[in-house]
C-alpha positions as CSV (number, residue, x, y, z in Angstrom):
1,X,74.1,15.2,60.2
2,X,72.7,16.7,57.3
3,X,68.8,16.2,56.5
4,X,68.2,14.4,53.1
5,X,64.9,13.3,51.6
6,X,64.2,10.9,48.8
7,X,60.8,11.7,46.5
8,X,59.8,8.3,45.0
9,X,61.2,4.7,46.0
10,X,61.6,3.3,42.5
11,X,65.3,1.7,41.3
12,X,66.8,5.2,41.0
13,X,65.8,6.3,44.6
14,X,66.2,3.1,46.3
15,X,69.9,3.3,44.2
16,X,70.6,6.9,45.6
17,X,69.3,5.6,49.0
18,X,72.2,2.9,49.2
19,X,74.8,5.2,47.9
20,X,74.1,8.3,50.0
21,X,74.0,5.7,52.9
22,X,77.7,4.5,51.6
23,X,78.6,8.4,52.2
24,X,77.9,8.4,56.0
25,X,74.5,9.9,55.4
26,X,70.8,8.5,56.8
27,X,68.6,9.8,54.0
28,X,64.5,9.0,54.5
29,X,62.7,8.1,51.2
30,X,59.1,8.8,50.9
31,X,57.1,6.7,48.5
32,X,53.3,8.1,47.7
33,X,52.1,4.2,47.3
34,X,51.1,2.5,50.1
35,X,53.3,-1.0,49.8
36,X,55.9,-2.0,47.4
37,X,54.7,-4.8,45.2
38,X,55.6,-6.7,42.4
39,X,55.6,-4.2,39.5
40,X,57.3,-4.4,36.2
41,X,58.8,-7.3,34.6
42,X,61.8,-8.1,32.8
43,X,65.0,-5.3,32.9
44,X,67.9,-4.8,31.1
45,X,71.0,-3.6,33.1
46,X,74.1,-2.9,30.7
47,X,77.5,-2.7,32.0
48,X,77.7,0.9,33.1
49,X,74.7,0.3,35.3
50,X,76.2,-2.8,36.5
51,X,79.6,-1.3,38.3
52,X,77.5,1.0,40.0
53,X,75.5,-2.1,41.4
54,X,78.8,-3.7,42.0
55,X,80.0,-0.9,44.3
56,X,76.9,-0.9,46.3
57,X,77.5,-4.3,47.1
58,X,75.4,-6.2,44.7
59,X,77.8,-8.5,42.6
60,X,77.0,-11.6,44.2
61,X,72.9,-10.7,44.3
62,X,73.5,-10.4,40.1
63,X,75.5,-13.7,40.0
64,X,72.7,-15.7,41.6
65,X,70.0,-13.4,40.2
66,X,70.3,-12.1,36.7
67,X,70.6,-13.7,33.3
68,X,73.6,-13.1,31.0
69,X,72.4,-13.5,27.8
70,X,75.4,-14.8,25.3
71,X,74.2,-12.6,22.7
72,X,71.5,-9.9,21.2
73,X,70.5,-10.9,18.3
74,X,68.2,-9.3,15.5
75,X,66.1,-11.3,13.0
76,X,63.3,-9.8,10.3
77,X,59.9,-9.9,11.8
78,X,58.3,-10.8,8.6
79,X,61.2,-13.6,7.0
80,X,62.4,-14.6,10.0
81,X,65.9,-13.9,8.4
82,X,69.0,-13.4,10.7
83,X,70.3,-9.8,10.6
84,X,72.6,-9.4,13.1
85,X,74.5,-10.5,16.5
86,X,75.9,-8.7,19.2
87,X,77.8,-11.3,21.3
88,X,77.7,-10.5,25.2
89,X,80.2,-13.2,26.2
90,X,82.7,-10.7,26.2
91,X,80.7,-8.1,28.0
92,X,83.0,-8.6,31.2
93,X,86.6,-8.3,29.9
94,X,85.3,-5.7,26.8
95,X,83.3,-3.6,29.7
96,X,84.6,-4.4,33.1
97,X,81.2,-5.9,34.0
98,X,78.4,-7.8,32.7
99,X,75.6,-6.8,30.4
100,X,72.4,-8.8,32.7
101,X,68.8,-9.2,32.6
102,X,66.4,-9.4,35.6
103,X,62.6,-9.3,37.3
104,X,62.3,-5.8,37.7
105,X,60.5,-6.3,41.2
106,X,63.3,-8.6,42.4
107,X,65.7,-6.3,42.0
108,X,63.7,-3.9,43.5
109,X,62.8,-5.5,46.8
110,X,66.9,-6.4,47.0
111,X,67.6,-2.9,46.7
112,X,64.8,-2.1,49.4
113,X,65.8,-4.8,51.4
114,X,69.5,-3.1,51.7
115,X,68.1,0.5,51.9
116,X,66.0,-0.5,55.1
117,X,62.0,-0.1,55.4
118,X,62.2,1.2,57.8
119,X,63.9,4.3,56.3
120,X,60.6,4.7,54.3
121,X,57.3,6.4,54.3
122,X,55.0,4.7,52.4
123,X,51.5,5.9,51.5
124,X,53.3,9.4,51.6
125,X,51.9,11.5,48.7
126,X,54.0,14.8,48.1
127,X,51.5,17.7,47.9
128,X,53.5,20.5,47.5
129,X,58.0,21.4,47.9
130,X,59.7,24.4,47.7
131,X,63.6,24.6,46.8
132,X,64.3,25.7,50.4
133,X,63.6,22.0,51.1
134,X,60.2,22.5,52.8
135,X,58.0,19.7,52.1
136,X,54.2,19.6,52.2
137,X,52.2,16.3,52.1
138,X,48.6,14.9,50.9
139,X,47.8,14.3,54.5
140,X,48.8,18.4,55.9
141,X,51.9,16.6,57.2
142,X,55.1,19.1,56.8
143,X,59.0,18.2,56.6
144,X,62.2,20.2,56.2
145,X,65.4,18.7,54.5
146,X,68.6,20.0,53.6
147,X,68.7,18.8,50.2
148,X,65.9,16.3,48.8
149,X,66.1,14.4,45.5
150,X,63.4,14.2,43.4
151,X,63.0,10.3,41.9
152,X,59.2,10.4,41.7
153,X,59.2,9.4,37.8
154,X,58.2,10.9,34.5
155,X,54.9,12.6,36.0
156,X,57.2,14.4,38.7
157,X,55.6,16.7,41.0
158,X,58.4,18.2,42.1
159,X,59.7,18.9,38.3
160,X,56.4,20.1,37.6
161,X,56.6,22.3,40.4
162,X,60.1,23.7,40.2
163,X,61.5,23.0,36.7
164,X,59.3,22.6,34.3
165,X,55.6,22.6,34.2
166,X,54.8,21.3,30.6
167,X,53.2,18.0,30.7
168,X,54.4,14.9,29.5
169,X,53.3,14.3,26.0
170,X,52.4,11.2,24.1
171,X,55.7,10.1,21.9
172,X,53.7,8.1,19.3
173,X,54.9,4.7,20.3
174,X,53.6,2.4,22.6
175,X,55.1,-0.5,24.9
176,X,53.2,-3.9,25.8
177,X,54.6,-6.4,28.0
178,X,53.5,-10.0,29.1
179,X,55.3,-12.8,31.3
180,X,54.8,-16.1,29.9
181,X,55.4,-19.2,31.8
182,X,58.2,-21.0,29.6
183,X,56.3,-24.1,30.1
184,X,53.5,-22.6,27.4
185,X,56.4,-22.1,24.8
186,X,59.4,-24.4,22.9
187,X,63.1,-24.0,24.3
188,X,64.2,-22.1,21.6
189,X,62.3,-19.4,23.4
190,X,64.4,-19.7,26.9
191,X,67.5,-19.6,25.5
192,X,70.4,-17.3,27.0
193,X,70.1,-14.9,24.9
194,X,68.1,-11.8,23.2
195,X,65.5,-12.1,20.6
196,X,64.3,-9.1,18.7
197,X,62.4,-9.5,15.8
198,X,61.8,-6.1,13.9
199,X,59.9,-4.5,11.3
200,X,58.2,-1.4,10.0
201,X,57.4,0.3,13.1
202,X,57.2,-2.4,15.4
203,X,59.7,-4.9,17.4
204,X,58.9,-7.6,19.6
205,X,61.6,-8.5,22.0
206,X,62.0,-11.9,24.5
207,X,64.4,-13.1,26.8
208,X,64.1,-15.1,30.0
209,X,64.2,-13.9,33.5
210,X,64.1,-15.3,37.0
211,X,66.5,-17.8,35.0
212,X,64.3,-19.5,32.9
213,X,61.2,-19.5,35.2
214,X,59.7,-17.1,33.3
215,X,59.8,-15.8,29.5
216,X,59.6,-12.0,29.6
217,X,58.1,-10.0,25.7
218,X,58.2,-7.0,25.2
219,X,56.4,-5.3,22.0
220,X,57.1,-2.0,21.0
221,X,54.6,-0.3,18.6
222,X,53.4,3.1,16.9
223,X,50.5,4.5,16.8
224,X,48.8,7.8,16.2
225,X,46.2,7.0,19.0
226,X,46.9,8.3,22.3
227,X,47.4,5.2,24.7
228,X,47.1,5.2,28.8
229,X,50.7,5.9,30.6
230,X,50.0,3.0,33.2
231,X,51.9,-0.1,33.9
232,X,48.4,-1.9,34.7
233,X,46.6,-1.0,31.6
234,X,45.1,-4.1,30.4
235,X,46.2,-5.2,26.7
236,X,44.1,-7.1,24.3
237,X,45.4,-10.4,22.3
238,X,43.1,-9.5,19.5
239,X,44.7,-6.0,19.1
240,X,48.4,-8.0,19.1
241,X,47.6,-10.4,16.6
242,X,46.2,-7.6,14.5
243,X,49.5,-5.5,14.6
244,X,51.7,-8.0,14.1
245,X,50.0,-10.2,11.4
246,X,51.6,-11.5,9.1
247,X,55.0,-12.1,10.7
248,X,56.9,-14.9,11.0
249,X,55.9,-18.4,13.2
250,X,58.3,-17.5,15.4
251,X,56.5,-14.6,16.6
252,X,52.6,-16.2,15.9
253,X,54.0,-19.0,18.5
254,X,54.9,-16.4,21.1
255,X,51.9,-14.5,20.9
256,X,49.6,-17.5,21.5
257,X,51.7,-18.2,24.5
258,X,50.7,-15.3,26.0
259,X,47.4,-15.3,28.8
260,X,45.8,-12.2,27.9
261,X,45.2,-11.8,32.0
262,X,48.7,-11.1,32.0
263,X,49.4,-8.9,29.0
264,X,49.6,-5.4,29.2
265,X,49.8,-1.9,27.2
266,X,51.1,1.7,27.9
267,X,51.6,4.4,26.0
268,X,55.0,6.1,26.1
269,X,55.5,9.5,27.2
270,X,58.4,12.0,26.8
271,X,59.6,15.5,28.5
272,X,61.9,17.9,26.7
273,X,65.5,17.5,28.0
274,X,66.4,19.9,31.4
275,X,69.5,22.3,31.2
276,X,69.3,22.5,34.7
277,X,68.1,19.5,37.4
278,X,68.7,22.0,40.7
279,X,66.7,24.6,42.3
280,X,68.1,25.3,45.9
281,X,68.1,22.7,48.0
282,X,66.3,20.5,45.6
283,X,67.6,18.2,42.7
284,X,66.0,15.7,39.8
285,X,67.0,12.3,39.4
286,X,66.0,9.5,36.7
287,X,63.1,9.5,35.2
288,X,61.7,12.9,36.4
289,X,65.0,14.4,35.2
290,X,65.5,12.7,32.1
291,X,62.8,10.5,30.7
292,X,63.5,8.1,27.4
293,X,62.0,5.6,25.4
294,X,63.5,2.2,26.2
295,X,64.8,1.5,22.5
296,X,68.6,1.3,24.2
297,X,67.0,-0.3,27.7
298,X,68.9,3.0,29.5
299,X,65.9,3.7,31.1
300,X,67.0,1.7,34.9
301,X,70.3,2.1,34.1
302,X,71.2,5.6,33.7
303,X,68.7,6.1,37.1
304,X,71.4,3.9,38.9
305,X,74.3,6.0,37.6
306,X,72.4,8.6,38.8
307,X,72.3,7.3,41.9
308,X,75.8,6.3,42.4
309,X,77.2,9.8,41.3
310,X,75.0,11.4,43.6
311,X,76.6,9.3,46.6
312,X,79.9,10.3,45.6
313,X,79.0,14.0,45.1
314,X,77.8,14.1,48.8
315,X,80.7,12.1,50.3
316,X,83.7,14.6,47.9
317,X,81.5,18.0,49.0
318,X,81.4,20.2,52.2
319,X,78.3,20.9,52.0
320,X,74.8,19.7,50.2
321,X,74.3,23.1,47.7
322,X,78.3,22.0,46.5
323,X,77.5,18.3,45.9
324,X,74.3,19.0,44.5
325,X,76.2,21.4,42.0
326,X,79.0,18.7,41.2
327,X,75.9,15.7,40.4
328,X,74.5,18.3,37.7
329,X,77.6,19.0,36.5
330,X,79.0,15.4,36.0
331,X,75.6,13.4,35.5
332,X,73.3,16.1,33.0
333,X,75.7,16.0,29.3
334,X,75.6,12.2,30.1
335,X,72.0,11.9,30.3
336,X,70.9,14.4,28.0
337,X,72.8,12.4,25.8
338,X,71.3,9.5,26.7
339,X,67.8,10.8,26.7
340,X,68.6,11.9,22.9
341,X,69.7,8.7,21.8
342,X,67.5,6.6,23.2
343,X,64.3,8.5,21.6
344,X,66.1,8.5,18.2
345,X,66.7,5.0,18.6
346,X,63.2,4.0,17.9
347,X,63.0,5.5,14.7
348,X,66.6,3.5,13.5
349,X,65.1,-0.1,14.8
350,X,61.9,0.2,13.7
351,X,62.9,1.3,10.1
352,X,60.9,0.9,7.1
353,X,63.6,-1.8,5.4
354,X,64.8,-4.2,8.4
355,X,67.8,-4.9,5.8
356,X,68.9,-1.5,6.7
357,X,69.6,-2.2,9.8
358,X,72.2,-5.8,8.7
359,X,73.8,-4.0,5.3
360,X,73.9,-0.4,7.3
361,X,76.6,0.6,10.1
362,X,74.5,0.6,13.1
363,X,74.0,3.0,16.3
364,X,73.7,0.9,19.1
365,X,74.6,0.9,22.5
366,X,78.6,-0.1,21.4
367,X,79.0,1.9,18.8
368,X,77.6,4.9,20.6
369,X,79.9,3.9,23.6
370,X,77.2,3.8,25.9
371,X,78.4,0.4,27.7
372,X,82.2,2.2,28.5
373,X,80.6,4.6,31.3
374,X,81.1,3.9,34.4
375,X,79.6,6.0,37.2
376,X,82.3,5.0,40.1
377,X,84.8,6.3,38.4
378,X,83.8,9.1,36.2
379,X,85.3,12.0,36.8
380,X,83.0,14.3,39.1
381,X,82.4,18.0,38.0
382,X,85.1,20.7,39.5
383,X,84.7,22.1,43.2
């Protein structure tokens, strides 16, 4: 049986944990945190992403689970003025599968809960790997692998130590996220659907999750300030109100909604696209190969096609150097494409003149035919 090792128990390693286990293999994920918990909050997961969760068995967890917002629609931050729809009702039958919205941890522990605890190591810090497979650990504990895959996120340590050691740098815009409980807010604010208000250099996104049992917001900003990288990094309501004065009731209403315990702020941080996401025995995945700013919400989802493309690379090759060779091939245009999208997409939603974005053709996720991939299906690189 061949040896593989997972780096990092996020969605993209649990996700290649599943599919690899679809292939006949037993792979062992080792996760440097000492329990899973309930990180994150809400999640987009567009149709591409969502055939790969259909074919690891998932449909019926996303039926009882996720949202399916009717529609994505954009309004001026300041005016309040209606720019633009994208309806979603069609997602299905235009796609093949649905365009959903979840609780980032409960998709997680679902995916965990398939992959089996008790294929993981937790409190497993990776020390130091070598692209023979030869892993060293925090604790002077040593494993060999045949092939391992590298998930551990955008501060990888094994990209760091075998691709590319040029640290993450601040991109200039920064992310803050709070869960509100609906109860705190009108109904207008748990509707099915996706509100983004946007402006000069700021949008401030909601939609509900867990159903409506909770409202998630997300607020993307600029600044020239460097900002922690850290999903627990405390936020401050005074510093919202500040940036977003001025705008519309709309948004005033869900910002005093929010229970500054529960608000938080990152700063986002980029790497330079890879041209290569293999040494040896050893190969990048998600975030650590191909970090992006969420302004297409890719971020999850192009981890899970990862995922699913890796499975089928192992279960088409004879051995693990030939079906680590066909994931490159197949997965790294797609994702560099991504990747490059995604971090121009900031600059396009957050223009100066939010008319541009109604009288203007717009890139989005449709027009760019991002939502028409789908990784059970594409066609694998050549043998």
């Amino acid at each position: 049986m061949t040896r593989i090792a997972i780096i990092g128990g996020g969605i993209g390693g649990l996700t290649a944990g599943i599919a690899l286990q679809q292939a006949g293999l037993e792979p062992v994920l080792y996760e440097r945190a000492p329990a899973f918990g309930e990180v994150g909050a809400g999640l987009s997961i567009s149709p591409n992403a969502t055939h790969g969760l259909n074919a690891l068995g998932f449909a019926d967890w996303i039926n009882a689970h996720a949202n399916e917002p009717l529609e994505q629609c954009l309004f001026h931050g300041q005016t309040d003025e209606h720019l633009r729809t994208f309806d979603r009702r069609t997602a299905r039958e235009t796609y093949g599968a649905a365009y959903v919205q979840v609780h980032r941890a409960e998709l997680h522990e679902a995916l965990t809960s398939r992959f089996g605890l008790q294929n993981c190591h937790l409190g497993a810090e990776l020390a130091q790997i070598d692209a023979s497979g030869a892993l060293t650990f925090a604790d002077g504990t040593q494993a060999q692998y045949d092939a391992v895959i590298a998930a551990d996120g955008l501060r990888s340590i094994v990209r760091d130590q075998l691709f590319d050691p040029e640290p993450a740098h601040f991109s200039g815009h920064v992310a803050w996220r709070a869960l509100v409980d609906p109860a705190r807010l009108s109904p207008e604010y748990v509707q099915r659907r996706n509100t983004n208000h946007i402006g000069a250099g700021r949008n401030f996104v909601i939609y509900p999750v867990r159903h409506t049992a909770l409202v998630n917001m997300v607020m993307l900003t600029q600044s020239t300030d460097w900002a922690e990288e850290s999903w627990a990094a405390k936020g401050d309501i005074a510093d919202l109100r500040e940036i977003f004065s001025g705008w519309c009731p709309y948004v005033e209403r869900a910002i005093d909604a929010i229970d500054e315990s529960a608000l938080y702020r990152w700063g986002l941080f980029i790497r330079k696209p890879l041209e290569n996401w293999v040494s040896g025995r050893v190969a990048l995945l998600g975030d650590a190969a191909h970090p992006m700013l969420p302004y297409m919400g890719q971020g999850a989802s192009s981890a899970i096609e990862d995922g699913i493309v890796l499975g089928r690379a192992f279960a088409a090759a004879r051995d693990p150097a030939q079906a680590l060779a066909l994931y490159q091939q197949t997965r790294l245009p797609r994702a560099t494409f991504l990747q490059t999208e995604s971090n121009l997409g900031g600059t396009r939603l957050q223009a100066l003149d939010p008319y541009v974005l109604r009288d203007m053709p717009i890139k989005n996720e449709d027009a760019l035919g991002i939502f028409n991939y789908n990784p059970v299906t594409a066609t694998l690189g050549h043998l």
